[in-house]
NUFIDO-940137 format. One record per residue: residue in three letters; residue number from 1; x, y, z of N, C-alpha, C in turn. Coordinates in pm, whole numbers. Example, Ala and Ser with C-alpha at 12.3 -4.5 7.8 and 13.67 -1.06 7.14 Angstrom:
BEGIN
<code:ALA&pos:1&n_px:1319&n_py:-569&n_pz:780&ca_px:1230&ca_py:-450&ca_pz:780&c_px:1320&c_py:-330&c_pz:780>
<code:SER&pos:2&n_px:1285&n_py:-225&n_pz:708&ca_px:1367&ca_py:-106&ca_pz:714&c_px:1290&c_py:3&c_pz:787>
END
This chain:
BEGIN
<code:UNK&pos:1&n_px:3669&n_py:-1005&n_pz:-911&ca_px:3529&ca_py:-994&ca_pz:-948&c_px:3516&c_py:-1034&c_pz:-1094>
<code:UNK&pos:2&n_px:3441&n_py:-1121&n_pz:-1090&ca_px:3387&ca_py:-1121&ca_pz:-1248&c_px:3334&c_py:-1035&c_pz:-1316>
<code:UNK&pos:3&n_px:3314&n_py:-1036&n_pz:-1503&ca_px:3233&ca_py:-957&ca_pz:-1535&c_px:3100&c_py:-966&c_pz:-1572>
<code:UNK&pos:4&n_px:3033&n_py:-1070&n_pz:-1506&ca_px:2924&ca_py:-1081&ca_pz:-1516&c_px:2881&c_py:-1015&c_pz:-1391>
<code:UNK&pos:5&n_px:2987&n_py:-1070&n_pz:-1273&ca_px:2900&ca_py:-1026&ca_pz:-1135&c_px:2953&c_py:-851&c_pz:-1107>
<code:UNK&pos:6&n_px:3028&n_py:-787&n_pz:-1251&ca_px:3006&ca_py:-695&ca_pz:-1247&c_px:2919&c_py:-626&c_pz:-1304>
<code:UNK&pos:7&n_px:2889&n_py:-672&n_pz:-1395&ca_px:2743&ca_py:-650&ca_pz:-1481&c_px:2638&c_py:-596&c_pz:-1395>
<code:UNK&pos:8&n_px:2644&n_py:-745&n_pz:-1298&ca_px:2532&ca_py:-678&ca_pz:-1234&c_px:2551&c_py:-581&c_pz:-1118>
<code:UNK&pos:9&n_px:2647&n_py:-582&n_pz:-1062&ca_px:2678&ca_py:-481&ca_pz:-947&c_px:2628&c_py:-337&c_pz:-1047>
<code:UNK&pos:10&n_px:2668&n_py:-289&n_pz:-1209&ca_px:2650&ca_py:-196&ca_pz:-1272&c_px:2494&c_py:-153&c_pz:-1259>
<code:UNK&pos:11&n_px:2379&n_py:-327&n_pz:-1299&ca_px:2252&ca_py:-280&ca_pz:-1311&c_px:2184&c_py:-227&c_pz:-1205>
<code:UNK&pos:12&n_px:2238&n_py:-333&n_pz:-1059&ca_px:2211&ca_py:-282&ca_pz:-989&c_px:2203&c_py:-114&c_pz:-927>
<code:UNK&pos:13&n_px:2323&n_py:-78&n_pz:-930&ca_px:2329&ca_py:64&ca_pz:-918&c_px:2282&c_py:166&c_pz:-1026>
<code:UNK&pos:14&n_px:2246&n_py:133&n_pz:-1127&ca_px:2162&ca_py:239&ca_pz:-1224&c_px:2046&c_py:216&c_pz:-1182>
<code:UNK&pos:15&n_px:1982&n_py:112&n_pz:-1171&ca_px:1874&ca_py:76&ca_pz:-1156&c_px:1809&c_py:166&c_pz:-1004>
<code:UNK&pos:16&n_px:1893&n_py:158&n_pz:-929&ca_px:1868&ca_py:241&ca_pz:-806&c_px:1889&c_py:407&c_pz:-861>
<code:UNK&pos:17&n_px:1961&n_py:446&n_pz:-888&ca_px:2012&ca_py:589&ca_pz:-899&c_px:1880&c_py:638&c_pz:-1022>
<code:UNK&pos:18&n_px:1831&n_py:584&n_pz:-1125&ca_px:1756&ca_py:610&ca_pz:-1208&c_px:1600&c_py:636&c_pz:-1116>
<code:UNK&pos:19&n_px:1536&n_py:517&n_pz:-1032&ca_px:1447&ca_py:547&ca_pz:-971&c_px:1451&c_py:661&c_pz:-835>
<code:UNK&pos:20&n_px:1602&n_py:760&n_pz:-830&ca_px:1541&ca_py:800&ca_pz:-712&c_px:1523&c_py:937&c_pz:-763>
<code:UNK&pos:21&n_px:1420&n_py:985&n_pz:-718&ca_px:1298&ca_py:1086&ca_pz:-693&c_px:1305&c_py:1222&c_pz:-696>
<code:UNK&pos:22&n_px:1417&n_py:1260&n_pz:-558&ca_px:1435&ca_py:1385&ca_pz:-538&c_px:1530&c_py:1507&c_pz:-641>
<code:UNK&pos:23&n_px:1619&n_py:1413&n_pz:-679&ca_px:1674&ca_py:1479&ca_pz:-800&c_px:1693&c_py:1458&c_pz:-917>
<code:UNK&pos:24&n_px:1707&n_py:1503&n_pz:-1033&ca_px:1690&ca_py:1479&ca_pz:-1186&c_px:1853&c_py:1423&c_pz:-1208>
<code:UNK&pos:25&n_px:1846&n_py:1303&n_pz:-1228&ca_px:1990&ca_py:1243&ca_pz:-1255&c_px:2009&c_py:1223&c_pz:-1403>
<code:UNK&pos:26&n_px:2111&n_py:1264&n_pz:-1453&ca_px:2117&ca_py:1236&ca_pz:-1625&c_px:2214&c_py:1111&c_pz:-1616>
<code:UNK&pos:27&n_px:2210&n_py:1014&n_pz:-1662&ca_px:2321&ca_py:898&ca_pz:-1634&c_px:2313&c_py:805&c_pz:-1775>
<code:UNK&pos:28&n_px:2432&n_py:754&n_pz:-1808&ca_px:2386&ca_py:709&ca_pz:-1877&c_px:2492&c_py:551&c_pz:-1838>
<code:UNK&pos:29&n_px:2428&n_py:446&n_pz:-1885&ca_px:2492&ca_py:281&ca_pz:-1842&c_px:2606&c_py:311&c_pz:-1849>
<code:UNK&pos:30&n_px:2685&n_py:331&n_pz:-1965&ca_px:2831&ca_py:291&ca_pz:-2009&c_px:2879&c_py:387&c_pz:-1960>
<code:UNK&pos:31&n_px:2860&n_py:512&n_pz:-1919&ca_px:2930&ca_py:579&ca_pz:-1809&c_px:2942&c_py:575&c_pz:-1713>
<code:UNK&pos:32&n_px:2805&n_py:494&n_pz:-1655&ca_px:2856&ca_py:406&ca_pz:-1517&c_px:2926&c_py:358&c_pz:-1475>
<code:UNK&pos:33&n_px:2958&n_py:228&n_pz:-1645&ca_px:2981&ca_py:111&ca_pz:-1641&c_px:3181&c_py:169&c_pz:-1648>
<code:UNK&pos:34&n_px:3203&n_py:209&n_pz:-1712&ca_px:3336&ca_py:263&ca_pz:-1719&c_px:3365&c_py:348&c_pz:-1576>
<code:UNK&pos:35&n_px:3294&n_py:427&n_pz:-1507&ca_px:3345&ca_py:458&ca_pz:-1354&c_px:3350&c_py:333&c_pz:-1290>
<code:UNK&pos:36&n_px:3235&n_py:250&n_pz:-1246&ca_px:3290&ca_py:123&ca_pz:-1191&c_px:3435&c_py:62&c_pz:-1206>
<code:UNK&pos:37&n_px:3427&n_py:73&n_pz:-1287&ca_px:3555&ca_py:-34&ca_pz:-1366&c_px:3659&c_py:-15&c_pz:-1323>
<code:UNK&pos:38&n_px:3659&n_py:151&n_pz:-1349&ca_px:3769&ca_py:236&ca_pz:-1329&c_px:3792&c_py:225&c_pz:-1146>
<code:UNK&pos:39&n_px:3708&n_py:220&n_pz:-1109&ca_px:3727&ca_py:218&ca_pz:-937&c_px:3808&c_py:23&c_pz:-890>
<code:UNK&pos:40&n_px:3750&n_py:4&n_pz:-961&ca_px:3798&ca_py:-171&ca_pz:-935&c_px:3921&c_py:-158&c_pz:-903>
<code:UNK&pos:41&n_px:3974&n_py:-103&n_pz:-1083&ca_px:4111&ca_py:-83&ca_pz:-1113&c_px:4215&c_py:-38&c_pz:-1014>
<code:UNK&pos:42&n_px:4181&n_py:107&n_pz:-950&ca_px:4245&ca_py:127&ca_pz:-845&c_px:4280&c_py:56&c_pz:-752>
<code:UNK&pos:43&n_px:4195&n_py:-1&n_pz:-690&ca_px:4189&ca_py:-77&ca_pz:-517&c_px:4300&c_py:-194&c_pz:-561>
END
């Protein structure tokens, strides 16, 4: 994977998790962005 087309796999998923509704999510990008990463790494 690239890191652009991880970039966006990142925006994508904040972008979702930020708009949803039912619960108060505290998140912040670069902690996203570093779990992603970190999951890549494994597999």
């Amino acid at each position: 994977m690239t890191p652009k087309s991880e970039e966006h796999l990142v925006d994508l998923i904040f972008k979702k998790l930020k708009t949803y509704k039912n619960k108060k999510i505290f998140l912040e990008k670069e902690t996203l962005n570093k779990f992603i990463l970190s999951i890549f790494k494994e597999i």
